[in-house]
Each structure stands twice: as C-alpha cells, then as structure tokens.
N, CA and C atoms as a LAMMPS dump frame, in Angstrom:
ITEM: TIMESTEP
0
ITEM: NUMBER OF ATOMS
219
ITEM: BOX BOUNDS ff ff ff
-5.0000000000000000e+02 5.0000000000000000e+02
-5.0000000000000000e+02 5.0000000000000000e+02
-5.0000000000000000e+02 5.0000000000000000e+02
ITEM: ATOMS id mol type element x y z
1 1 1 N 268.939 298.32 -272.562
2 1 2 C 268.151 297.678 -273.589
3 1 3 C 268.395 298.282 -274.958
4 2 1 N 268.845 299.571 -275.079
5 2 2 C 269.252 299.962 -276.056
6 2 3 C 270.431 299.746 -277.006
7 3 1 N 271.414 299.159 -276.758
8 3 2 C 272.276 297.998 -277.117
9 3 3 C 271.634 297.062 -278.029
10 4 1 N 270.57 296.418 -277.412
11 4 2 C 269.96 294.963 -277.542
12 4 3 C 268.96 295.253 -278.592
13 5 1 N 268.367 296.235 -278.842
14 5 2 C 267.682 296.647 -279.449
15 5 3 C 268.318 296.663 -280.67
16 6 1 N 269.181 297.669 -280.906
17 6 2 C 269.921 298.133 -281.943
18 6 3 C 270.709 296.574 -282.539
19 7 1 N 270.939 295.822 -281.508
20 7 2 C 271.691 294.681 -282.162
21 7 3 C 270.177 294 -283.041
22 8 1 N 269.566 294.227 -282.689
23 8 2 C 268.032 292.552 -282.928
24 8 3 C 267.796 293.711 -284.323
25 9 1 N 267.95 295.022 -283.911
26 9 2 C 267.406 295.716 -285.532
27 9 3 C 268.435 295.21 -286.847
28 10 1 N 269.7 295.35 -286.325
29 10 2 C 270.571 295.41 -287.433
30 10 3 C 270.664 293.804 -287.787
31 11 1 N 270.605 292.969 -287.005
32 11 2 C 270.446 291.406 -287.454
33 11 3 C 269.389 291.143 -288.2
34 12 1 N 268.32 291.545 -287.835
35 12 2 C 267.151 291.834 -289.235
36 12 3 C 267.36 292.428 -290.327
37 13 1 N 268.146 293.423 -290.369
38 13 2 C 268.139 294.047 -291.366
39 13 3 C 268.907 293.184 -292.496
40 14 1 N 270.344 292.778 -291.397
41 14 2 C 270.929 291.543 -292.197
42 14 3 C 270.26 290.5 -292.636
43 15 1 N 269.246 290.085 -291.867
44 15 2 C 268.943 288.965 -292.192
45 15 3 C 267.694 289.205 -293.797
46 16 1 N 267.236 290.769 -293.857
47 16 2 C 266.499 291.186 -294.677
48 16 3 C 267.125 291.035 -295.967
49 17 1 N 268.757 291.605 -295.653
50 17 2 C 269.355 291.975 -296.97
51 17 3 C 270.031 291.079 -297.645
52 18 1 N 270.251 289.821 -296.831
53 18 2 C 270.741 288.033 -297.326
54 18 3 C 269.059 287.732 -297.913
55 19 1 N 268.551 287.793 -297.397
56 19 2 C 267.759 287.139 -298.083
57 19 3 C 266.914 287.968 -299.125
58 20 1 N 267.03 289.401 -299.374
59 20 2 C 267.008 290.064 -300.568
60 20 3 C 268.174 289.286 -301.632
61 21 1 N 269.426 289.32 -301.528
62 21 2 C 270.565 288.815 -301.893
63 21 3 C 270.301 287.65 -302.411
64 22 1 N 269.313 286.379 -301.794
65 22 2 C 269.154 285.069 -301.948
66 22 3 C 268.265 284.937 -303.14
67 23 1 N 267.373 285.914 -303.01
68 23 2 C 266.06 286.445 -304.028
69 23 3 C 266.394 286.309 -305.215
70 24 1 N 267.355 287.43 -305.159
71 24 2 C 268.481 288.083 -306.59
72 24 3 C 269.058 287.061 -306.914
73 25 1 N 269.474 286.01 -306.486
74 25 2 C 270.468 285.378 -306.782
75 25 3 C 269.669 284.23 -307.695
76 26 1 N 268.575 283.892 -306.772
77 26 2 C 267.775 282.783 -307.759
78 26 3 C 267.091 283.185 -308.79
79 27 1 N 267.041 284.809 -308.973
80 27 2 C 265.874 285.049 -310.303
81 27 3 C 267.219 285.318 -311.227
82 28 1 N 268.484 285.28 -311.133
83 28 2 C 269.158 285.49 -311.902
84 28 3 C 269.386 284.516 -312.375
85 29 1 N 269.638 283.47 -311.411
86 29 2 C 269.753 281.965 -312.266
87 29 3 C 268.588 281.397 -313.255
88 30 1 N 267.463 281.441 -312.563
89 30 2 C 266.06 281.242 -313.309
90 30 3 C 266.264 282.287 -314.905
91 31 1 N 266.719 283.334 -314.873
92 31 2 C 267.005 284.181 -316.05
93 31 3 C 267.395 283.533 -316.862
94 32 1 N 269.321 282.684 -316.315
95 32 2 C 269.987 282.204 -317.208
96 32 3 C 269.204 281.338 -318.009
97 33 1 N 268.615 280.283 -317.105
98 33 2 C 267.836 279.593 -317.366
99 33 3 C 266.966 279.237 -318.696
100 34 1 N 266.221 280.153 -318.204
101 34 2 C 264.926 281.088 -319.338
102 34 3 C 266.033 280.65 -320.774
103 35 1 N 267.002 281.553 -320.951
104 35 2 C 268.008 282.085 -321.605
105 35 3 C 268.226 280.726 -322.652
106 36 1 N 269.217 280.009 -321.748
107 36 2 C 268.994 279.154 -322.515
108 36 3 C 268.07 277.979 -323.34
109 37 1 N 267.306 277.886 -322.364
110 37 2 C 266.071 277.072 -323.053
111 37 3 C 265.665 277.75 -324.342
112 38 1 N 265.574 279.137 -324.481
113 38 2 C 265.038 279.888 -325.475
114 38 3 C 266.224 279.506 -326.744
115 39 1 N 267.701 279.533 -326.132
116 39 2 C 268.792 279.362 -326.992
117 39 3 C 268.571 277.955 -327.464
118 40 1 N 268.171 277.329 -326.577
119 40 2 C 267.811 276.156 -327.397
120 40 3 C 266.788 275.602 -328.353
121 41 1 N 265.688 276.623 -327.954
122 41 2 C 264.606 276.566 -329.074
123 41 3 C 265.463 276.845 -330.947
124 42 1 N 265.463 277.914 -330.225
125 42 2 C 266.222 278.7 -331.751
126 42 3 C 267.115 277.417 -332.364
127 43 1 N 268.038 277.247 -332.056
128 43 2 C 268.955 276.02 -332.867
129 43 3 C 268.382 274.86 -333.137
130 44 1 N 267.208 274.303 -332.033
131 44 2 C 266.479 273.239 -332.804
132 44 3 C 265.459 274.009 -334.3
133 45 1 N 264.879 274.767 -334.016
134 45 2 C 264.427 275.147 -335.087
135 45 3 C 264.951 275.708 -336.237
136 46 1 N 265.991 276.142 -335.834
137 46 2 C 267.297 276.232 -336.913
138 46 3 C 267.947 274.825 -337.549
139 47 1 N 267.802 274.234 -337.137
140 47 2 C 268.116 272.902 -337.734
141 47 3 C 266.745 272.303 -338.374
142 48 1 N 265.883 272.139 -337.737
143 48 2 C 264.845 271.906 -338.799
144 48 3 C 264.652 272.636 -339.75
145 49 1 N 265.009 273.65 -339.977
146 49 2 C 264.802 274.76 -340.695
147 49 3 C 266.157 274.175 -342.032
148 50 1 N 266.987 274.127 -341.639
149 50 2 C 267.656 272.944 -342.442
150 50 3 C 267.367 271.797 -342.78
151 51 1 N 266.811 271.248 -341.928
152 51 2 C 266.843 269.561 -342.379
153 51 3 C 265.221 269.48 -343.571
154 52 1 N 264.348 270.766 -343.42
155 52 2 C 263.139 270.96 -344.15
156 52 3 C 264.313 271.623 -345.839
157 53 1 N 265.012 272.514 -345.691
158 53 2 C 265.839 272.438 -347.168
159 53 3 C 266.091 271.71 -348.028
160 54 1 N 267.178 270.682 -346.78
161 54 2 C 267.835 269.427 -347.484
162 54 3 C 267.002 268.422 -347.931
163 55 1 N 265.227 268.001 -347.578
164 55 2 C 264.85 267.232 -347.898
165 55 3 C 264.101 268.018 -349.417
166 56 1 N 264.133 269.245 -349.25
167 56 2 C 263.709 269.912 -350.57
168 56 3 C 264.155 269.248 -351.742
169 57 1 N 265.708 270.178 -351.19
170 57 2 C 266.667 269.782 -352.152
171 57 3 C 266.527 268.377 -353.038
172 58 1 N 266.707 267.499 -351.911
173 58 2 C 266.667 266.139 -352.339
174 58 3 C 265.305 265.93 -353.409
175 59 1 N 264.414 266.474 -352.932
176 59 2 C 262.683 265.999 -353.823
177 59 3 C 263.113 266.43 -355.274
178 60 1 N 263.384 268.05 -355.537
179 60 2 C 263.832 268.646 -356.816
180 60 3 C 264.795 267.718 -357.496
181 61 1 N 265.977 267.267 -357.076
182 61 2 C 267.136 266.582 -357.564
183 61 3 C 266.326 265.161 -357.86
184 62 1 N 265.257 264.682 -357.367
185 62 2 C 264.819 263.302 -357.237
186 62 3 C 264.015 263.982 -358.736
187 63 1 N 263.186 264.665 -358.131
188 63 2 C 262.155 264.707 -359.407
189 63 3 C 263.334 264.965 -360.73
190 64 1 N 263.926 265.926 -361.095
191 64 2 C 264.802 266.66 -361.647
192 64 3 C 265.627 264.766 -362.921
193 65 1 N 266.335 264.332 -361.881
194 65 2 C 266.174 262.856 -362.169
195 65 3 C 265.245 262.235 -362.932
196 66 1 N 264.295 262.294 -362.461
197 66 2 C 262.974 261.348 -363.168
198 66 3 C 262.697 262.268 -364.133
199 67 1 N 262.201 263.374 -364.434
200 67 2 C 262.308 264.198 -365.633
201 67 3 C 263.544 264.144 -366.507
202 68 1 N 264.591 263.55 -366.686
203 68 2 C 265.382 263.871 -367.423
204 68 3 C 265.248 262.077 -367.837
205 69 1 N 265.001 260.938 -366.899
206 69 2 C 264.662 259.583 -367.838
207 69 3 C 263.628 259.673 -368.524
208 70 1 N 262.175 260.506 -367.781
209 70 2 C 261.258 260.825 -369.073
210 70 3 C 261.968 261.13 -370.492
211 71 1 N 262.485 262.305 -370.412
212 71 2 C 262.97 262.702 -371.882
213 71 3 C 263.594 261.941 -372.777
214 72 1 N 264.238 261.172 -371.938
215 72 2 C 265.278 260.122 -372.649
216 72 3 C 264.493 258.555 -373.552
217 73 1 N 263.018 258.88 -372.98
218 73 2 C 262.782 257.487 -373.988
219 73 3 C 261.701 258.379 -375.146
C-alpha cells in the first residue's frame, strides 16, 4: 500500500500545483487586463484633453475675429 499511497500523494500534489499554475495564470491575464483598460482610460482622456484645447483655440480665434470687425467699423 505504500506504493499507492505515495502515488495518490504525489498526484495531488500535482494536481495542487496545476492548479496553483491555473490560478497564476488567470490573475496574470486579469492583470493584463486591468492594464489595459487603464491604458485606455488615459488616451481617451488624453484626447479629450485635446479635443477641450482645440475647441478653445477655436472660441479665442472666433472671438479674436469678431473683435477685430468690431474695430473696423
């Protein structure tokens, strides 16, 4: 029985350390995951963060415009 024993321990153990292994494997993906979603926050808000400039821009240049036909009459 001691054979049988030692086999049923070490198949557990395997079967402990695959599925430690399986664990690891999905919180690493879930990481990437995380990762990028966050990478994707940032660049959308980086772009709004632009597209809030460019409409600046545009208001100043608009107004900037209309102040300079004021002067002109």
């Amino acid at each position: 029985m001691g054979f049988a024993d030692d086999a049923k321990d070490a198949l557990d153990a395997t079967g402990k350390k695959i599925g430690r292994s399986l664990d690891d494997a999905r919180e690493r993906i879930e990481d990437k995951v995380d990762e990028v979603k966050a990478d994707a926050k940032v660049r959308q808000a980086e772009s709004d963060v632009k597209r809030a400039e460019t409409e600046r821009d545009v208001t100043y240049a608009k107004n900037e415009f209309k102040e300079d036909l004021r002067d002109d009459n």
